[in-house]
Every structure is written in C-alpha cells, then in structure tokens.
DRENVO-532438 format. One record per residue (C-alpha): residue in one letter; x, y, z. Coordinates in steps of 0.2 Angstrom, whole numbers, plus 5000, padded with zeros to 4 digits. Layout:
! DRENVO-532438
AXYZ...
//
This chain:
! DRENVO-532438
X480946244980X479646134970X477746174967X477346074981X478146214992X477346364986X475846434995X474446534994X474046665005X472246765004X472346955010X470346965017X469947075003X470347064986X472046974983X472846804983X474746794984X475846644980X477246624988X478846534993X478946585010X477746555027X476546665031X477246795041X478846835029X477646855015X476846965025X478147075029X478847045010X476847115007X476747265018X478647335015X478147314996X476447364996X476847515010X475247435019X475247475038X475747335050X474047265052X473847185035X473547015038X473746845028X472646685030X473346535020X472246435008X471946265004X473046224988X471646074980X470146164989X470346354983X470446414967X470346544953X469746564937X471146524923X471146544905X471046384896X471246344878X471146144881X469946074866X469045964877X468646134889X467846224873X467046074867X466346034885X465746244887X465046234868X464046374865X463446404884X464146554893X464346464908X464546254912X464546264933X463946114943X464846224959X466746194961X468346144954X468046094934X466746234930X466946324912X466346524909X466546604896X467046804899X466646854880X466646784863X468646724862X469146684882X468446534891X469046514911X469146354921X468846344940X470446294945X471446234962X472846354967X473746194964X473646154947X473746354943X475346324953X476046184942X475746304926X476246444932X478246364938X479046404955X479346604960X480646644969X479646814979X477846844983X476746874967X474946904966X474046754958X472246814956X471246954961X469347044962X470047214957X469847234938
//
C-alpha cells in the first residue's frame, strides 16, 4: 500500500488515527482494540487540509521562527515553539504521512490528550 492510500480518520474528540483501511474496518479494528462501545464513530479528514503539529529540526524552520515563540499567519506552514529546544510545524496529514512511511494497522497519528 503507498502513502497515497493511508487515511486519516478523526474520533470527534481527542484522536486522529491513520490508517490503511476504509473507514468502517478501522472502526471496528478501533473499537475491538480500544474496547469502546459500538457507537464510536470515525469521520475522515482531508489529507492537504488537516493537519497536526510535528516536530521539525529543518534550519530554514528555526531560522524562519528565530527567537519568537510562535510564527502563525493561520494554517498549514506555522512554526511554535513548545520550550526552549522543540520547535513544531503545522503540517498536512499528508506530508506527516510521507515521514512517517506506510502502517500496516490503525495507529494514532496525533492527539489533544497530553
């Protein structure tokens, strides 16, 4: 399967899983290995519209941020810094997806549960 083929689901709450499957048998793969109840539901996500924050050590990224905490003009491309040694770039599910290689089962790619 090729990068192009993974998706991203979102769970309404707190979790984004990428996947290799359709929607409903990552749903099921989600609920039998989660033990949620079988009203969990998925909505798929626009791979070059949505995005997370992803760590980044590309020079022109720390350069571009410089001594700012924070370089957002409101999308995809926007630099924070989360402390002293971590910059994050705003990026597309996509491109995470191209780091981050094919899986062959369900995997959660980002969450707001720290």
């Amino acid at each position: 399967m090729s990068k192009e083929e993974m998706k991203v689901y979102f769970d309404g709450d707190s979790n984004w899983y990428a996947s290799p499957w359709d929607i409903e048998k990552t749903r099921l793969w989600i609920i039998k290995n989660y033990q949620l109840d079988d009203e969990f539901e998925l909505e798929e996500c626009d791979l070059d519209n949505d995005g997370m924050w992803y760590e980044t050590n590309d020079k022109k990224d720390i350069e571009e941020l410089e001594d700012y905490d924070e370089q957002c003009k409101g999308g995809i491309g926007d630099l924070r810094r989360t402390d002293e040694n971590l910059i994050e770039r705003l990026m597309s599910f996509r491109d995470v997806l191209k780091i981050q290689g094919v899986s062959t089962e369900p995997y959660v790619i980002a969450t707001t549960n720290y």
